[in-house]
C-alpha positions in Angstrom: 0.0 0.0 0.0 3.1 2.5 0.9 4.4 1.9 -2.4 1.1 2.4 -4.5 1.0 5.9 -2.7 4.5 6.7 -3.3 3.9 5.9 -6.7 0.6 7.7 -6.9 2.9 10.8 -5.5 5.0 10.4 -8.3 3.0 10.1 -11.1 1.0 13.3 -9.8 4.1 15.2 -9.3 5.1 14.5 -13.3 1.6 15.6 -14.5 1.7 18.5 -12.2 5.7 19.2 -13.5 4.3 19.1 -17.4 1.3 20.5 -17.3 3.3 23.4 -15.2 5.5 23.9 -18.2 2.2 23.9 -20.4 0.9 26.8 -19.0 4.1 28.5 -18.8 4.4 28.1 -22.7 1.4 29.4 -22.9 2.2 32.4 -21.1 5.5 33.1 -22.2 6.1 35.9 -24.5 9.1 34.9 -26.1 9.6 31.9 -28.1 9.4 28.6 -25.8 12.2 26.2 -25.7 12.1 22.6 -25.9 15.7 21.2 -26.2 18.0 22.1 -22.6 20.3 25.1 -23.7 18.5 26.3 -26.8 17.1 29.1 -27.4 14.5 30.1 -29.9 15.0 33.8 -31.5 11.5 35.5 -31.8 12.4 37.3 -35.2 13.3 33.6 -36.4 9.2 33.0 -35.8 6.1 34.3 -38.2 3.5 34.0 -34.8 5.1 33.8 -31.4 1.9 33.4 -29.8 0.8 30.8 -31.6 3.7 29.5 -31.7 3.5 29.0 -27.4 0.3 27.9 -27.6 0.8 24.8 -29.9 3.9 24.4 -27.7 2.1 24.7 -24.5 -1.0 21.9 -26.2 2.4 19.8 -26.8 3.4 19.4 -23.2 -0.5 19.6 -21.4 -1.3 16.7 -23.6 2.0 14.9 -22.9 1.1 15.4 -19.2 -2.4 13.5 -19.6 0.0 10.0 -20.3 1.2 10.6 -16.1 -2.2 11.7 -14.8 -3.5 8.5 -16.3 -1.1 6.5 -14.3 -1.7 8.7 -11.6 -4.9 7.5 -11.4 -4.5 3.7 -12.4 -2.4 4.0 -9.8 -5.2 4.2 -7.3 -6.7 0.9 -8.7 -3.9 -1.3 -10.0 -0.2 -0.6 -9.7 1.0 -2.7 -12.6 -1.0 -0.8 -15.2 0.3 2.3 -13.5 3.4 1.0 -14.0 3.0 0.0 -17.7 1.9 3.3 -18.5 4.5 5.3 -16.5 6.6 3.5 -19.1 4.5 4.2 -22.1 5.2 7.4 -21.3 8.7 8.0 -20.8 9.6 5.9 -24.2 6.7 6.3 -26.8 5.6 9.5 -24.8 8.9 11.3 -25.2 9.6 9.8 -28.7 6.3 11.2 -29.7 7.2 15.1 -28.1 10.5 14.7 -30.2 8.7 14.1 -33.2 6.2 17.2 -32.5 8.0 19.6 -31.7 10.1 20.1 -35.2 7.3 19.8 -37.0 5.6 22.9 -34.5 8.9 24.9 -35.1 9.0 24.9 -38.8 5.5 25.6 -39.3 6.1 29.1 -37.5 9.7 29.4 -38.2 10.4 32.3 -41.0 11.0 30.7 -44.0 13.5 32.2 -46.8 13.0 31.8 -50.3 14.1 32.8 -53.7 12.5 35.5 -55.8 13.0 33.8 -59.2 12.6 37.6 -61.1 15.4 39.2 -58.9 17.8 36.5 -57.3 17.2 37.7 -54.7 16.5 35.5 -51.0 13.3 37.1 -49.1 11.9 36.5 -45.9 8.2 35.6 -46.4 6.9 38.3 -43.3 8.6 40.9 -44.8 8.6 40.1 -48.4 5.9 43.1 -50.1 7.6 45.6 -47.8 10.9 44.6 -49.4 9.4 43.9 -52.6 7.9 47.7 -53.3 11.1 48.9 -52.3 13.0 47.2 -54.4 10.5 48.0 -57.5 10.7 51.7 -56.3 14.5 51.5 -56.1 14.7 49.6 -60.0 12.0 52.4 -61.7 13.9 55.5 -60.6 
């Protein structure tokens, strides 16, 4: 019985620890992180906000695996157990695979202006553009 508590204890504390750093994604106003030690540049992003908030959906619904074997917990350790482990392996695999696909649907994209050679960003591309065509007619 100690041990299914303890257990219990743990599994709440890891929901409680990602769904923490949900909210806080959601929240933050520059860019959130995922990888330790990098950082992501907010002019290197079309939507910061939107940005978070798929970020902070990433790690609320990563939490949702531990509350699940917070509560199995209560009823039958083993599946507790079985899905602690679920989500630590396919769990994390699955927030590795999200999260690039997150950052390079806001991340500012460069391309090539086949008429001019010349690499835009796509934000600031008909700013850049009219100057450009009012720099080449005078």
């Amino acid at each position: 019985m100690e041990g299914a508590i303890i257990g219990w204890i743990v599994y709440f504390g890891c929901a409680i620890l990602f769904y923490g750093i949900g909210i806080y994604a959601g929240n933050c106003k520059k860019p959130m992180w995922f990888f330790s030690g990098t950082e992501v540049a907010p002019k290197t992003l079309t939507d910061v906000g939107q940005y978070n908030r798929e970020n902070a959906r990433m790690w609320k619904l990563y939490s949702l695996w531990y509350f699940a074997a917070a509560v199995a917990a209560i009823w039958n350790t083993v599946v507790a157990v079985v899905l602690l482990v679920l989500s630590c392996t396919v769990g994390m695999v699955i927030l590795v695979a999200t999260y690039p696909k997150i950052h390079e649907k806001y991340r500012v994209k460069l391309f090539l202006h086949y008429n001019t050679g010349i690499f835009e960003k796509t934000r600031n591309f008909q700013k850049k553009r009219e100057k450009f065509e009012n720099f080449l007619s005078v």
